[in-house]
C-alpha positions in Angstrom: 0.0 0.0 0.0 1.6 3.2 -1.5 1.9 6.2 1.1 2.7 9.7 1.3 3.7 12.1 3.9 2.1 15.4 4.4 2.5 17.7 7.0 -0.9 18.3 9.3 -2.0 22.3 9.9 -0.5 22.3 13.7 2.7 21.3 12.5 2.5 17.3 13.2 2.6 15.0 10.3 0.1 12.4 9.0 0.1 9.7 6.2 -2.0 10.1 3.0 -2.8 6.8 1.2 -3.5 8.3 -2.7 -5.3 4.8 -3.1 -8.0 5.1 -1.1 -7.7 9.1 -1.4 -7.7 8.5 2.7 -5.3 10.4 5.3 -4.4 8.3 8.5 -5.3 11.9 10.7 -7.2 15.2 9.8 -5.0 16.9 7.8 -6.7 19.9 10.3 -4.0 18.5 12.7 -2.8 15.0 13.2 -2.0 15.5 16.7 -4.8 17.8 17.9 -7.2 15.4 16.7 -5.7 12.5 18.3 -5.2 14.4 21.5 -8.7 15.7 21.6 -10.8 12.4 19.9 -8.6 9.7 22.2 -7.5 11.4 25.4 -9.6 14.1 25.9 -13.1 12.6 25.2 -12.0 8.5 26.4 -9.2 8.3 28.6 -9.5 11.2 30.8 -13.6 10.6 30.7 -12.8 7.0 32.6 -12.4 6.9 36.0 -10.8 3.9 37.2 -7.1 3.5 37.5 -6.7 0.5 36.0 -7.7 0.4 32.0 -7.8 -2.4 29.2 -7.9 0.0 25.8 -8.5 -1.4 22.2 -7.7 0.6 19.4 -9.1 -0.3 16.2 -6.4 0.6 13.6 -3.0 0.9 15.6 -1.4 2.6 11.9 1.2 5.2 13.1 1.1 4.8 17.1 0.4 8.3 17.9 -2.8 7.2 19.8 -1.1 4.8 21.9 2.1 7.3 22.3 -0.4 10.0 23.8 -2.1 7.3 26.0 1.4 5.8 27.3 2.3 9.2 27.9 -1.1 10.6 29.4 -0.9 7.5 31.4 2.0 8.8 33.0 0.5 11.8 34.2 -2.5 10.6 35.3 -1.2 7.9 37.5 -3.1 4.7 35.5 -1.7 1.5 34.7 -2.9 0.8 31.0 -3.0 -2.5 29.0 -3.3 -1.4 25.7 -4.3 -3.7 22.5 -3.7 -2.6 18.9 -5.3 -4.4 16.2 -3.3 -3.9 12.7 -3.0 -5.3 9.2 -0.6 -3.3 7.8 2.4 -2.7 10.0 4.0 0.7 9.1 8.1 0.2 8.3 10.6 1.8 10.5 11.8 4.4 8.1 8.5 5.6 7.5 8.0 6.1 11.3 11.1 7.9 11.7 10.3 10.6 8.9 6.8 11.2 10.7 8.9 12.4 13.8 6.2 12.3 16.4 8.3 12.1 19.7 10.3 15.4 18.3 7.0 17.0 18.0 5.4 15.4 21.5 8.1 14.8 23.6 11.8 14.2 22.3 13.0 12.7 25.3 10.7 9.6 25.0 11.6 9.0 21.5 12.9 5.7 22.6 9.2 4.9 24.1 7.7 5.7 20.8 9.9 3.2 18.9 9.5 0.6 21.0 5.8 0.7 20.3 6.9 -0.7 17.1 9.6 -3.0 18.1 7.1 -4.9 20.0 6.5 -8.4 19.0 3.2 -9.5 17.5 0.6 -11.7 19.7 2.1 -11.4 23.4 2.5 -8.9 26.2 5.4 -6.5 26.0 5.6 -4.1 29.3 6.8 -0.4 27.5 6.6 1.2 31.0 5.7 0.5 34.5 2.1 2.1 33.8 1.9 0.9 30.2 2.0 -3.0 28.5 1.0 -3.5 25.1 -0.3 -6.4 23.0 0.0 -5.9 18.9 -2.2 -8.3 17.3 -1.5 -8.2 13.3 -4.6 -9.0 11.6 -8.3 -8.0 10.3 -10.0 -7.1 13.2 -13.5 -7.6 11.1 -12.8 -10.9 11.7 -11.3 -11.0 15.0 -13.2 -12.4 18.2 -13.3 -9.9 20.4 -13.5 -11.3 24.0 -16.9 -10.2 26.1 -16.3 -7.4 28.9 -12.8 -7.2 29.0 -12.2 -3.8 28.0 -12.8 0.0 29.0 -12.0 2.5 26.3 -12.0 1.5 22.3 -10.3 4.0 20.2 -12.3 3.5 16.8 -9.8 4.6 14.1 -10.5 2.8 11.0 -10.5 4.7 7.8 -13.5 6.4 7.0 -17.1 4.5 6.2 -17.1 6.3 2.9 -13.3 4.3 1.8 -13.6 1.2 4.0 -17.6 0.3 4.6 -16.3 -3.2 5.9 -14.8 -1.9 8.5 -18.2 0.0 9.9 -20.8 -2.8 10.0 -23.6 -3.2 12.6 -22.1 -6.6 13.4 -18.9 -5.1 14.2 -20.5 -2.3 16.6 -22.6 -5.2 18.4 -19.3 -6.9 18.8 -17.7 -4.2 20.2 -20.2 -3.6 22.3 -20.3 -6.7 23.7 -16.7 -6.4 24.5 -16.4 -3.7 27.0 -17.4 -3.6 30.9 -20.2 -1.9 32.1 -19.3 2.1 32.1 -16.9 1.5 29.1 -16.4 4.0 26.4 -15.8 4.1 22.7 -15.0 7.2 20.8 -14.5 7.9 16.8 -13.7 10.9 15.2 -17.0 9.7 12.7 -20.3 11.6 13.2 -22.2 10.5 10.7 -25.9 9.7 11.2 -25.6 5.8 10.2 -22.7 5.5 12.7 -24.7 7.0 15.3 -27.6 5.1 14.5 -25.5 1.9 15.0 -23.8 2.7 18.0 -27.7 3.0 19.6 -28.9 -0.4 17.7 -25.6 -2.1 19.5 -26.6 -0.8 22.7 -24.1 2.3 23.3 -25.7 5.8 24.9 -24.7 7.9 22.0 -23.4 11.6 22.6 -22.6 14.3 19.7 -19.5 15.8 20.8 -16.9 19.1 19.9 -14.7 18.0 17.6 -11.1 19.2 18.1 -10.3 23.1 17.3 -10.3 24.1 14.0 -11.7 20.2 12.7 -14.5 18.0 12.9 -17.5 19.9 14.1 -18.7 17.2 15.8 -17.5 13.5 16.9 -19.1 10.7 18.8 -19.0 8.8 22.5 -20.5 6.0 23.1 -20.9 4.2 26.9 -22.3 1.1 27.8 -24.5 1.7 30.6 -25.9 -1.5 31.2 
Protein backbone atom coordinates (compact mmCIF):
# COMPACT_ATOMS: atom_id res chain seq x y z
CA UNK A 1 0.00 0.00 0.00
CA UNK A 2 1.64 3.23 -1.50
CA UNK A 3 1.87 6.17 1.10
CA UNK A 4 2.72 9.75 1.28
CA UNK A 5 3.75 12.07 3.92
CA UNK A 6 2.05 15.38 4.38
CA UNK A 7 2.45 17.71 7.02
CA UNK A 8 -0.86 18.26 9.31
CA UNK A 9 -2.03 22.33 9.91
CA UNK A 10 -0.50 22.25 13.66
CA UNK A 11 2.71 21.27 12.51
CA UNK A 12 2.49 17.30 13.22
CA UNK A 13 2.63 14.96 10.28
CA UNK A 14 0.12 12.44 9.02
CA UNK A 15 0.12 9.69 6.18
CA UNK A 16 -1.96 10.12 3.05
CA UNK A 17 -2.84 6.84 1.18
CA UNK A 18 -3.47 8.26 -2.70
CA UNK A 19 -5.25 4.78 -3.11
CA UNK A 20 -7.99 5.12 -1.11
CA UNK A 21 -7.67 9.13 -1.43
CA UNK A 22 -7.68 8.55 2.69
CA UNK A 23 -5.31 10.40 5.26
CA UNK A 24 -4.36 8.35 8.52
CA UNK A 25 -5.31 11.90 10.69
CA UNK A 26 -7.24 15.19 9.83
CA UNK A 27 -5.04 16.91 7.80
CA UNK A 28 -6.66 19.92 10.31
CA UNK A 29 -4.02 18.50 12.69
CA UNK A 30 -2.83 15.02 13.20
CA UNK A 31 -1.97 15.51 16.73
CA UNK A 32 -4.75 17.83 17.86
CA UNK A 33 -7.25 15.35 16.74
CA UNK A 34 -5.73 12.46 18.26
CA UNK A 35 -5.19 14.44 21.55
CA UNK A 36 -8.71 15.71 21.64
CA UNK A 37 -10.80 12.42 19.89
CA UNK A 38 -8.64 9.67 22.16
CA UNK A 39 -7.50 11.37 25.42
CA UNK A 40 -9.59 14.12 25.88
CA UNK A 41 -13.07 12.61 25.23
CA UNK A 42 -12.04 8.52 26.37
CA UNK A 43 -9.22 8.35 28.63
CA UNK A 44 -9.51 11.20 30.81
CA UNK A 45 -13.57 10.56 30.72
CA UNK A 46 -12.80 7.00 32.63
CA UNK A 47 -12.41 6.94 35.98
CA UNK A 48 -10.85 3.86 37.23
CA UNK A 49 -7.13 3.51 37.50
CA UNK A 50 -6.74 0.47 36.03
CA UNK A 51 -7.67 0.42 31.98
CA UNK A 52 -7.83 -2.38 29.21
CA UNK A 53 -7.94 -0.02 25.80
CA UNK A 54 -8.52 -1.40 22.22
CA UNK A 55 -7.74 0.59 19.42
CA UNK A 56 -9.13 -0.33 16.16
CA UNK A 57 -6.38 0.56 13.63
CA UNK A 58 -2.95 0.92 15.55
CA UNK A 59 -1.42 2.61 11.92
CA UNK A 60 1.21 5.23 13.11
CA UNK A 61 1.14 4.76 17.11
CA UNK A 62 0.38 8.27 17.94
CA UNK A 63 -2.84 7.21 19.77
CA UNK A 64 -1.07 4.76 21.88
CA UNK A 65 2.11 7.28 22.32
CA UNK A 66 -0.36 9.95 23.82
CA UNK A 67 -2.08 7.33 26.00
CA UNK A 68 1.37 5.84 27.31
CA UNK A 69 2.34 9.21 27.89
CA UNK A 70 -1.05 10.59 29.41
CA UNK A 71 -0.89 7.45 31.43
CA UNK A 72 2.00 8.80 33.04
CA UNK A 73 0.46 11.78 34.18
CA UNK A 74 -2.52 10.61 35.34
CA UNK A 75 -1.23 7.90 37.47
CA UNK A 76 -3.12 4.74 35.51
CA UNK A 77 -1.73 1.55 34.70
CA UNK A 78 -2.95 0.78 31.02
CA UNK A 79 -2.97 -2.46 29.04
CA UNK A 80 -3.28 -1.43 25.69
CA UNK A 81 -4.27 -3.72 22.47
CA UNK A 82 -3.66 -2.65 18.92
CA UNK A 83 -5.31 -4.40 16.15
CA UNK A 84 -3.32 -3.92 12.73
CA UNK A 85 -3.03 -5.30 9.20
CA UNK A 86 -0.59 -3.35 7.81
CA UNK A 87 2.40 -2.71 10.02
CA UNK A 88 4.01 0.65 9.15
CA UNK A 89 8.11 0.24 8.30
CA UNK A 90 10.55 1.85 10.52
CA UNK A 91 11.81 4.40 8.14
CA UNK A 92 8.45 5.56 7.50
CA UNK A 93 7.97 6.13 11.30
CA UNK A 94 11.14 7.90 11.75
CA UNK A 95 10.29 10.62 8.89
CA UNK A 96 6.78 11.19 10.69
CA UNK A 97 8.86 12.44 13.78
CA UNK A 98 6.18 12.34 16.42
CA UNK A 99 8.31 12.12 19.72
CA UNK A 100 10.29 15.43 18.26
CA UNK A 101 6.96 16.99 17.99
CA UNK A 102 5.44 15.42 21.49
CA UNK A 103 8.13 14.79 23.55
CA UNK A 104 11.84 14.17 22.29
CA UNK A 105 13.02 12.70 25.27
CA UNK A 106 10.68 9.64 25.05
CA UNK A 107 11.59 9.02 21.45
CA UNK A 108 12.90 5.74 22.65
CA UNK A 109 9.22 4.86 24.15
CA UNK A 110 7.74 5.66 20.79
CA UNK A 111 9.94 3.19 18.93
CA UNK A 112 9.47 0.64 20.97
CA UNK A 113 5.81 0.66 20.31
CA UNK A 114 6.86 -0.72 17.09
CA UNK A 115 9.62 -2.95 18.12
CA UNK A 116 7.10 -4.88 20.04
CA UNK A 117 6.49 -8.41 19.01
CA UNK A 118 3.17 -9.49 17.50
CA UNK A 119 0.63 -11.70 19.75
CA UNK A 120 2.06 -11.36 23.36
CA UNK A 121 2.45 -8.92 26.15
CA UNK A 122 5.38 -6.49 25.97
CA UNK A 123 5.62 -4.05 29.29
CA UNK A 124 6.84 -0.39 27.55
CA UNK A 125 6.56 1.20 31.01
CA UNK A 126 5.65 0.53 34.52
CA UNK A 127 2.12 2.12 33.81
CA UNK A 128 1.86 0.87 30.18
CA UNK A 129 2.00 -2.98 28.51
CA UNK A 130 1.02 -3.49 25.11
CA UNK A 131 -0.34 -6.36 23.01
CA UNK A 132 0.00 -5.85 18.88
CA UNK A 133 -2.22 -8.27 17.27
CA UNK A 134 -1.47 -8.25 13.32
CA UNK A 135 -4.61 -8.95 11.62
CA UNK A 136 -8.29 -8.03 10.33
CA UNK A 137 -10.00 -7.09 13.18
CA UNK A 138 -13.49 -7.64 11.13
CA UNK A 139 -12.82 -10.86 11.65
CA UNK A 140 -11.28 -10.97 14.98
CA UNK A 141 -13.24 -12.43 18.20
CA UNK A 142 -13.32 -9.87 20.42
CA UNK A 143 -13.49 -11.34 23.99
CA UNK A 144 -16.90 -10.24 26.09
CA UNK A 145 -16.34 -7.39 28.92
CA UNK A 146 -12.79 -7.25 29.03
CA UNK A 147 -12.15 -3.82 27.99
CA UNK A 148 -12.80 0.03 29.02
CA UNK A 149 -11.97 2.53 26.29
CA UNK A 150 -12.03 1.53 22.29
CA UNK A 151 -10.27 4.00 20.23
CA UNK A 152 -12.29 3.46 16.75
CA UNK A 153 -9.79 4.62 14.09
CA UNK A 154 -10.47 2.81 11.04
CA UNK A 155 -10.52 4.66 7.81
CA UNK A 156 -13.54 6.39 7.05
CA UNK A 157 -17.06 4.55 6.18
CA UNK A 158 -17.10 6.34 2.85
CA UNK A 159 -13.33 4.29 1.81
CA UNK A 160 -13.61 1.19 3.98
CA UNK A 161 -17.60 0.26 4.61
CA UNK A 162 -16.25 -3.24 5.88
CA UNK A 163 -14.77 -1.87 8.46
CA UNK A 164 -18.18 0.05 9.90
CA UNK A 165 -20.76 -2.75 10.00
CA UNK A 166 -23.65 -3.19 12.58
CA UNK A 167 -22.10 -6.56 13.36
CA UNK A 168 -18.93 -5.09 14.21
CA UNK A 169 -20.53 -2.28 16.57
CA UNK A 170 -22.55 -5.18 18.36
CA UNK A 171 -19.32 -6.86 18.80
CA UNK A 172 -17.72 -4.21 20.15
CA UNK A 173 -20.23 -3.64 22.33
CA UNK A 174 -20.28 -6.67 23.69
CA UNK A 175 -16.67 -6.42 24.54
CA UNK A 176 -16.40 -3.67 26.95
CA UNK A 177 -17.44 -3.63 30.85
CA UNK A 178 -20.16 -1.89 32.13
CA UNK A 179 -19.28 2.07 32.07
CA UNK A 180 -16.94 1.52 29.15
CA UNK A 181 -16.43 4.00 26.36
CA UNK A 182 -15.77 4.09 22.69
CA UNK A 183 -14.99 7.16 20.77
CA UNK A 184 -14.53 7.89 16.80
CA UNK A 185 -13.73 10.93 15.23
CA UNK A 186 -17.04 9.74 12.66
CA UNK A 187 -20.28 11.57 13.18
CA UNK A 188 -22.17 10.51 10.72
CA UNK A 189 -25.91 9.70 11.25
CA UNK A 190 -25.57 5.79 10.24
CA UNK A 191 -22.68 5.47 12.69
CA UNK A 192 -24.70 7.01 15.33
CA UNK A 193 -27.59 5.13 14.52
CA UNK A 194 -25.46 1.85 14.97
CA UNK A 195 -23.77 2.74 17.96
CA UNK A 196 -27.66 3.04 19.58
CA UNK A 197 -28.89 -0.44 17.75
CA UNK A 198 -25.63 -2.10 19.49
CA UNK A 199 -26.57 -0.78 22.75
CA UNK A 200 -24.10 2.32 23.31
CA UNK A 201 -25.75 5.80 24.88
CA UNK A 202 -24.72 7.94 22.03
CA UNK A 203 -23.43 11.58 22.58
CA UNK A 204 -22.59 14.34 19.67
CA UNK A 205 -19.51 15.85 20.75
CA UNK A 206 -16.88 19.10 19.88
CA UNK A 207 -14.72 18.02 17.60
CA UNK A 208 -11.05 19.18 18.15
CA UNK A 209 -10.31 23.06 17.31
CA UNK A 210 -10.32 24.06 13.96
CA UNK A 211 -11.68 20.20 12.65
CA UNK A 212 -14.49 17.97 12.93
CA UNK A 213 -17.51 19.88 14.08
CA UNK A 214 -18.70 17.19 15.78
CA UNK A 215 -17.47 13.48 16.85
CA UNK A 216 -19.15 10.68 18.80
CA UNK A 217 -19.01 8.84 22.47
CA UNK A 218 -20.54 5.97 23.09
CA UNK A 219 -20.91 4.18 26.92
CA UNK A 220 -22.31 1.12 27.82
CA UNK A 221 -24.46 1.65 30.56
CA UNK A 222 -25.93 -1.54 31.24
Amino acid sequence: MKREIEITSDGSRTLYVPGLDEHYHSIKGALAESRHIFIDMGLNHHSSSQLHILEIGFGTGLNAFLTLLAAEEMVKKVHYTGIELYPLEMDVLRELAYPDTINIERSEDYYRLHQAEWDKDETITPAFTLHKIKGDFTKYEFPKEFFDIIYFDAFAPEKQPEMWSQCLFDALYRSLNIGGILTTYCAKGVVRRMLQSSGFEVERLPGPPGGKREILRGIKRK
